[in-house]
N, C-alpha and C positions, 0 to 999 in steps of 0.2 A: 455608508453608501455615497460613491461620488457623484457628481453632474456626468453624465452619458454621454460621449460626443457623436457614438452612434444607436441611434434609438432604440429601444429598446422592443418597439413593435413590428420595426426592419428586421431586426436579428431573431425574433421569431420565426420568419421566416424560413431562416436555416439550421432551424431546432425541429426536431424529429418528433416532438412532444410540447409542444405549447411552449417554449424558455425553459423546461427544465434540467436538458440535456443541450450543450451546443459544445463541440469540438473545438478548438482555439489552439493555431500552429504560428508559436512565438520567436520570427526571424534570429532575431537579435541573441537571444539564451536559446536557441535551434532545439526546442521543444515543443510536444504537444501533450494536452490537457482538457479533460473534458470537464466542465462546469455549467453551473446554472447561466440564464441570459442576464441577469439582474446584476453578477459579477461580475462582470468586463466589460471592456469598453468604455469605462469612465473612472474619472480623477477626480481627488477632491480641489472644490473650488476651482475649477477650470473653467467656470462662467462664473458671473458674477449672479447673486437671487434674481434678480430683475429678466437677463438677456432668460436664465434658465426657464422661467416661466414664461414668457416670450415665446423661447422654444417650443414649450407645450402646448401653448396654446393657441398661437398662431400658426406657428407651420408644419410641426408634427400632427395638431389631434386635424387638421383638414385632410392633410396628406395620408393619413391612417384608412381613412373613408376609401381613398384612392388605392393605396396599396391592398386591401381586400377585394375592391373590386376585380381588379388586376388578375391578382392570386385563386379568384375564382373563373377567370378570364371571361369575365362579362365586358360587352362595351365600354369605353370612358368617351365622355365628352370632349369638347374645346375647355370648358372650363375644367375639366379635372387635367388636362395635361397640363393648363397655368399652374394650378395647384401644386401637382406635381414638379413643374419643371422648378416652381420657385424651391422645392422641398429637396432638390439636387443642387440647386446653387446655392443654397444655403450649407448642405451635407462640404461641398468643397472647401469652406470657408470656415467651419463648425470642427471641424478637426484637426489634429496636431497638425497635419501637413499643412491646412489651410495657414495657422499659427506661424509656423516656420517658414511657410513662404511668404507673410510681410514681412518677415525680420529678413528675410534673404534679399527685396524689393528695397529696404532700407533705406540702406546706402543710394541708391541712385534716387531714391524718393530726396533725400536731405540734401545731395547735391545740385537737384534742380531748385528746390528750395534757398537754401543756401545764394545761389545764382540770383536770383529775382528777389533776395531781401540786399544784398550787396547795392542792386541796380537802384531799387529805391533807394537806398540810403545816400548813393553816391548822385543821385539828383535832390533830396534832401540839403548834402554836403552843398552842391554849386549854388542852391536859391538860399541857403540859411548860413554862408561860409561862418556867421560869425558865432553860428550851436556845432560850430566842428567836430570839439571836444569831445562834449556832450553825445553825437551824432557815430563817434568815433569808441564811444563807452558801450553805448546801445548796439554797438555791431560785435563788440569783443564777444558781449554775453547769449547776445543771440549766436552765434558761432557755437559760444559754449554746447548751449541747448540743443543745440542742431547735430553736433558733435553724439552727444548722450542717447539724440534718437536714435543717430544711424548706429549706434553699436549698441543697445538696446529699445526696440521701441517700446511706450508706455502699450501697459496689457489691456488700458480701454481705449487705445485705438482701436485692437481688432476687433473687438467688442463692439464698438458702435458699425462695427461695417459689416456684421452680423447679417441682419436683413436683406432679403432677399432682393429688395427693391432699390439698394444701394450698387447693386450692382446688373444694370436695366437692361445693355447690352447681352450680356450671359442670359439672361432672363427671358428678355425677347425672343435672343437665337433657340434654346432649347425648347420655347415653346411651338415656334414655328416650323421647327422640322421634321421631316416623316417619320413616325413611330412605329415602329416592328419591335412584336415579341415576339422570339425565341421559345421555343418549348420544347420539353423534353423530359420523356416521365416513366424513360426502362430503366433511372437510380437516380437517385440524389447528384446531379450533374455539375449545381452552377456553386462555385465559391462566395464569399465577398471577402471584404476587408476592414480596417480603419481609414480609409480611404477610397471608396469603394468607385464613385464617379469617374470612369476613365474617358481621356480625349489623349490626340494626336498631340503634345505639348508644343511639339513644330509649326504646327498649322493651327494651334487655337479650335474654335466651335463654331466660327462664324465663316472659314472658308470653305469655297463646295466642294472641296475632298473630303472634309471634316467626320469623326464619326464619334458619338458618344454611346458608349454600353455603361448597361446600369444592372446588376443583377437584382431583380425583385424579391426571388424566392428558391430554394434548390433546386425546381425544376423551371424557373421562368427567369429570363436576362432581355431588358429591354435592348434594343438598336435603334440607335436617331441616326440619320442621314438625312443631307439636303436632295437625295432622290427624287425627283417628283414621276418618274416612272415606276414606282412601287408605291403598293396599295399598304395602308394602316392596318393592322389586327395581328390574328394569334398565328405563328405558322412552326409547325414541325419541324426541328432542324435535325443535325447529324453529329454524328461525334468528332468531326472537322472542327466544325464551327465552337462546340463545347470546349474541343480544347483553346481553342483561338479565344473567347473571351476568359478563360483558365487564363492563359496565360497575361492579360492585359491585366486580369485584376490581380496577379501576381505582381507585377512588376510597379504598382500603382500602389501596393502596401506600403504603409509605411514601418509599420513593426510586426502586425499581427496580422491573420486571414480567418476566416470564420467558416464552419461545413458542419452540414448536418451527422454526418457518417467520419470513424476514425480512416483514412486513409495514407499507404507509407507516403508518396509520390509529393506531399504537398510543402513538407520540408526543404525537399530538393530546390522545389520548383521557387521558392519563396527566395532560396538563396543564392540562385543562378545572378552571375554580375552581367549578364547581356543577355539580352530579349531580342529574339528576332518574331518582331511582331508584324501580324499581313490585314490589308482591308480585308472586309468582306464582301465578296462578289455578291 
């Protein structure tokens, strides 16, 4: 059994039977498959032992407490939507795409770096002209190394930036904005992903257009907005809206999509190259 990158208590959610049944529609090999929750969604050694139990114990088993309550749609508090929002910023970050997108950041990570060790070294160079050599050794190798991030970086960078709290801005913003769930309970409606946290990539989560959907459960998908003329809680929606987060959390996959129920449409939908995706009014 590998490390999970999506929880395994999430993905109950969208099992019909407690994880023993959950649907799995594989982009990439354009197949579906019905298996247990315990079997997918996780690689071996894709955390390291430490961040893994990290995982468990810090932000999955709090956010568990939260995502039941949720799923029973009772009240949450101030502090369960911390809870929460850290248990989404971490989700972003905790999976392949999270993964893939430092290594895509890289490169302009290395060459701002790059930039600012050149600058010291070249005031180095003018106060110490006569460690030139020396000063001039020290720049070759750091180059080297700098070279080797940007076209690999080391796998406990992304590791150490794991933690929710490492990334304060995202953390702040989702906790602070208006929370609407989605309901909807004549079929198993709402998808997820390997990916499942979706935002505007144009606009980030801190502008006041911004919106984040989060699916909780087959019948429940949260909605954050910086609205402050809409009230917090549970509200009935339509099968507009169901397809509109369908479709975000399609395009937000990165290999696979997860559903309680076998459906043809989800294949399709997985593989479409353009999304025309709309806010929600």
């Amino acid at each position: 059994m590998g490390d999970h990158y999506v929880p395994r208590y999430y993905l109950n959610g969208f099992s019909k039977d407690g994880g023993k049944t959950i649907w799995v529609y594989d982009k990439k090999d354009r197949r579906k498959f019905s298996t247990q929750v315990k079997s997918i969604a996780n690689e071996t050694s894709f955390y390291s032992p430490e961040v893994e139990q990290y995982l468990a114990n810090s932000v999955e088993g709090p956010a568990n407490n939260v995502l039941e309550k949720i799923r029973e749609r009772a009240k949450i508090t101030t502090v369960d939507k911390k809870i929460l929002s850290a248990y989404m910023t971490c989700m972003m970050k905790r999976v392949p795409r999270g993964k893939q997108r430092l290594k895509e950041l890289a490169p302009s990570v290395a060459e701002k770096v790059e930039a600012d060790v050149d600058k010291r070294l070249n005031v180095a160079a003018s106060e110490q002209p006569e460690r030139l050599e020396f000063i001039e050794k020290r720049r070759t190798e750091i180059r080297e190394i700098i070279d080797r991030f940007s076209v690999e970086p080391p796998k406990e960078i992304w590791l150490t930036s794991m933690p929710p709290e490492k990334s304060p801005r995202i953390l702040a913003a989702l906790s602070r904005m208006t929370w609407r769930f989605f309901t909807f309970d004549k079929y198993p409606a709402f998808l997820t992903s390997d990916n499942p946290v979706f935002y505007f990539t144009s606009m980030g989560i801190g502008n006041p257009e911004s919106e984040v959907t989060f699916p909780v459960s087959s019948h429940i998908a949260l909605w954050a907005t910086w609205r402050l003329d809409l009230e917090e809680g549970y509200f009935e929606t339509n099968t507009q809206v169901v397809k509109e987060l369908t479709r975000r959390t399609a395009s937000f996959a990165t290999r696979y999509a997860f559903h309680s129920i076998d459906v043809e449409w989800v294949l399709p939908i997985l593989n479409k190259g353009r999304w025309q995706l709309n806010r929600i009014k």
